[in-house]
N, C-alpha and C positions, 0 to 999 in steps of 0.2 A: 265262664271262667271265674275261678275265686282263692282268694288266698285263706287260710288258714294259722300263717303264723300269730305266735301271741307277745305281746308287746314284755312281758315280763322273761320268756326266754330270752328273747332277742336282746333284752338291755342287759342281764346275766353275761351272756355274752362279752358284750361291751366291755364289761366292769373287769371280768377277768384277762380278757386281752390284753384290755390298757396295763393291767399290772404286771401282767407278764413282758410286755414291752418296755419298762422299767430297769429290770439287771439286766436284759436284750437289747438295751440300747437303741429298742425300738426296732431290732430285728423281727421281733415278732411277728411287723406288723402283715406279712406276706402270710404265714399261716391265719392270722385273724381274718382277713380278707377272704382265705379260701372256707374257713369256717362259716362265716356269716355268708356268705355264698350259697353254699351250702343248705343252710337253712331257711334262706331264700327259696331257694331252685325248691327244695322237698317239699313247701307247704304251699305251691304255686300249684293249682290244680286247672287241669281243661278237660270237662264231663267226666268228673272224677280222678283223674290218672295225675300224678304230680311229676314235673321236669327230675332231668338228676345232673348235678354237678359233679364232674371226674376229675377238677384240676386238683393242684396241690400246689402246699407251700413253698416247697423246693422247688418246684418251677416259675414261679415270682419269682423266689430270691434268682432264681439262673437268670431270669429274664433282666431285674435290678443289676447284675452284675455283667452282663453283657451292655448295658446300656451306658452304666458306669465307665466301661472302657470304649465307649465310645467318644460320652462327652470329656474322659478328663484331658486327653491331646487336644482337643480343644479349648478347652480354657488356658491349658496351660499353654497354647501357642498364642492366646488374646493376652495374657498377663505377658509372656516377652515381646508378642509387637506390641502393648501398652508403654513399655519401658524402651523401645527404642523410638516410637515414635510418640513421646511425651507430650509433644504440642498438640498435636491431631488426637489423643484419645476418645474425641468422641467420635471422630472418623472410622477409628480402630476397632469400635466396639460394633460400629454397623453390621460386619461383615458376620460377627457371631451373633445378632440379635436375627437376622437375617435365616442363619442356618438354624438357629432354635426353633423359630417360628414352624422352616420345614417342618423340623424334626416334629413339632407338636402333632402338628395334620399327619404324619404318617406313624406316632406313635396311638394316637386315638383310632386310625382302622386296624392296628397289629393288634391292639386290644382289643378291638369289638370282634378280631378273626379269631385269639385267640380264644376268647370264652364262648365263642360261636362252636368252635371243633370242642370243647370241653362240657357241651350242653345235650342231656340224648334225652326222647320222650319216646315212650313205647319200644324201648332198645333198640330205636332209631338217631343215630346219633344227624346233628346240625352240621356244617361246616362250611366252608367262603371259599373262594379262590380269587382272584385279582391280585393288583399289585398296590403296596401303601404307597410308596412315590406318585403311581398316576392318579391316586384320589387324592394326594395331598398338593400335587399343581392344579387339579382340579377345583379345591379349595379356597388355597387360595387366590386363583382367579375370581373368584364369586366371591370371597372378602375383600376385594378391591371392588368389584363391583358395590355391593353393599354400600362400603366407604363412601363411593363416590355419590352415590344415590341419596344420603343421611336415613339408611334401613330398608329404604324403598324397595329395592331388589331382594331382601332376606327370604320373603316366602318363596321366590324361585328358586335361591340357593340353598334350600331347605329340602325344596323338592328334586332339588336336580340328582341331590348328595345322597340322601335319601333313597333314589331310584337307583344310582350307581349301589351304593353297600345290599339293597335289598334283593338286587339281581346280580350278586354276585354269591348270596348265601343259599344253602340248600339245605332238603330236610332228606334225607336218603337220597334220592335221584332224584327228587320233586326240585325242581327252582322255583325260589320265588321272586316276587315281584313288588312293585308297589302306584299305584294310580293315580295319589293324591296330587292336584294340581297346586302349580302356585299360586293362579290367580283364586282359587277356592277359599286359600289360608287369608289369601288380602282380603277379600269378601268380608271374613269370618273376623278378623284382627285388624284391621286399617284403622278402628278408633282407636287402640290401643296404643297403636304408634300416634297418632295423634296427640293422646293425651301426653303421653311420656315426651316429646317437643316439646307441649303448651306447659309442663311443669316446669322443664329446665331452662325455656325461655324466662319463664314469670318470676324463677329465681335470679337469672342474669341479670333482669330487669331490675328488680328487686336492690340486688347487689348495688350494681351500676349506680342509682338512685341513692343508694344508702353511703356509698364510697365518698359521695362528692359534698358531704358534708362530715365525712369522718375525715380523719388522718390517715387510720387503718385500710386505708380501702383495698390494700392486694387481700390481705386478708379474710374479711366482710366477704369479698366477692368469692374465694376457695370454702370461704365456710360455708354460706347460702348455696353455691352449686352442689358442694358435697351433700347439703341436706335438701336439695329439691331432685339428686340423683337417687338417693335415699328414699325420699318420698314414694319415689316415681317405681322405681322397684319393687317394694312394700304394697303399693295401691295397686298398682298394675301389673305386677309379677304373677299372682296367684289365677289371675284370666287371660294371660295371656298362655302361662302354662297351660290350661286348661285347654284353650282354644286349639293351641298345638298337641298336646296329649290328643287329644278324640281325633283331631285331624290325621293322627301318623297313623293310628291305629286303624282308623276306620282305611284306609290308604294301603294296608299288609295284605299280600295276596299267597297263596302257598296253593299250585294248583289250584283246583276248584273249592278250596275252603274262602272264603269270604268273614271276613272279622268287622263289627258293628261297636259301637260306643255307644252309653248314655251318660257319658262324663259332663255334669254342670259347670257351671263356673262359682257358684256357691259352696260347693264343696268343698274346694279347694284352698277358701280361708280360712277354713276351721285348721286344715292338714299343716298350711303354710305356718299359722302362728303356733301350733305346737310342735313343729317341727323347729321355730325361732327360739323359742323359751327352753325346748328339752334341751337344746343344742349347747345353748347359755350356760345355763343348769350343768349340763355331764361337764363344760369346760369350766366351770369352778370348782367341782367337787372334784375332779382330776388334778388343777393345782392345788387346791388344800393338800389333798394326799399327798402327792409330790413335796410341798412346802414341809409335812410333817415327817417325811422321810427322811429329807437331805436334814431338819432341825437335829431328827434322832443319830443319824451317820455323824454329822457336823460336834454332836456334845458328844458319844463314844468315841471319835478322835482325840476330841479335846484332854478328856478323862483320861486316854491310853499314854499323853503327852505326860 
């Protein structure tokens, strides 16, 4: 397997999207997505043959606008019980934080169905069947678990979720599957959750220590957690991604094809900190441009006054 795309299309890309989603009011951004999709799927090759993407923009926006009229009787029914039940708002607000949450877990398998049915190799097109509702109580059953455990449980609830979406997708009539265990990923990751504890204790610590000779102390102690959460992301994000990458992959089954990793955990700092610095980067040179737009709109006003 190898990809082929080159870093200077792909940021072209970028550059003109962003602009276009500018008088689009960021409408755009649904064709950008299926572009760069796009470009993705065609330079993605396996023993030569590349994926093909068949969505489109218009079916974002459909999908954005169906969803739209979903949540907006919902907000707008938490802003009038907000205002009739003024004392209790944050009572009030459970009940929609509650249904978000659903909504998120059955919005992430409608997506992963969706570009599932939108993905064909060898003019064999992919596609899913199941239900978003029972993966998304599915879900979050295993995010209470997790909770309860401080992570403990994540590599089962990886594999469980995991094993539901991948046998529920197909490639023509082929089902697949998937084998990775959970206890394999703890194997493989266990220090990882370790370390990322032993940081945001050693900041707590830290704090706590530092608070009780400052005045600042609420403070001292949200800023040291924010940066030993930070830390701990930064240091340990790049291997634990890694760990889980080779893990899923080596894990995909599609009848008797069998899929292998040689994915390091070294590689993946190189990927992470330029993915951190481009990211920085495209998001200042976006507001410059923007800053010099509205300057130029802002004085042709002025002028036309």
């Amino acid at each position: 397997m190898s990809f082929s795309g080159r870093g200077g299309e792909f940021f072209g890309l970028l550059v003109k999207g962003s602009l276009f989603m500018i008088p689009t009011f960021g409408f755009y951004r649904f064709w950008l997505i299926t572009k760069l999709r796009r470009h993705l799927w065609a330079n993605t090759q396996v023993a030569g043959e590349t994926f093909e993407y068949t969505g489109t923009g218009k079916e974002l926006l459909i999908g954005f606008l169906i969803a739209l009229a979903v949540l907006t009787p919902l907000y707008l029914g938490y802003f009038i019980l907000g205002i009739l039940l003024e004392e209790a708002a944050a009572l009030a607000s459970l009940p929609l934080l509650v249904i978000m949450y659903l909504l998120t877990h059955f919005g992430v398998y409608r997506a992963r169905k969706y570009r599932a049915s939108r993905t064909a190799f060898r003019g064999i097109r992919f596609w899913m069947k199941g239900a978003g509702w029972a993966y998304a109580f599915r879900a979050i059953l295993w995010d209470l678990a997790t909770l309860l455990t401080l992570g403990l449980a994540l590599p089962w609830a990886m594999a469980s979720l995991e094993r539901y979406r991948m046998r529920h997708t197909y490639f023509g009539s082929v089902q697949g599957d998937f084998v990775g265990a959970g206890w394999t990923l703890f194997k493989r990751g266990w220090w990882v959750w370790l370390l990322g504890w032993a940081i945001i204790a050693g900041s707590i610590a830290l704090a706590l220590a530092g608070s009780s000779r400052n005045s600042d102390g609420a403070e001292m102690v949200a800023g040291l957690l924010t940066l030993g959460v930070f830390v701990a992301i930064a240091a340990l994000g790049p291997p634990a991604m890694a760990i889980f990458t080779r893990w899923q992959i080596e894990g995909i089954r599609f009848g008797d094809v069998v899929v292998s990793s040689s994915l390091g955990i070294g590689s993946l700092y190189g990927l992470f900190f330029k993915w951190l610095f481009s990211s920085i980067g495209f998001m200042t040179a976006f507001a410059v441009i923007v800053a010099i737009l509205v300057g130029i709109f802002a004085a042709a006003f002025q002028g036309a006054l």
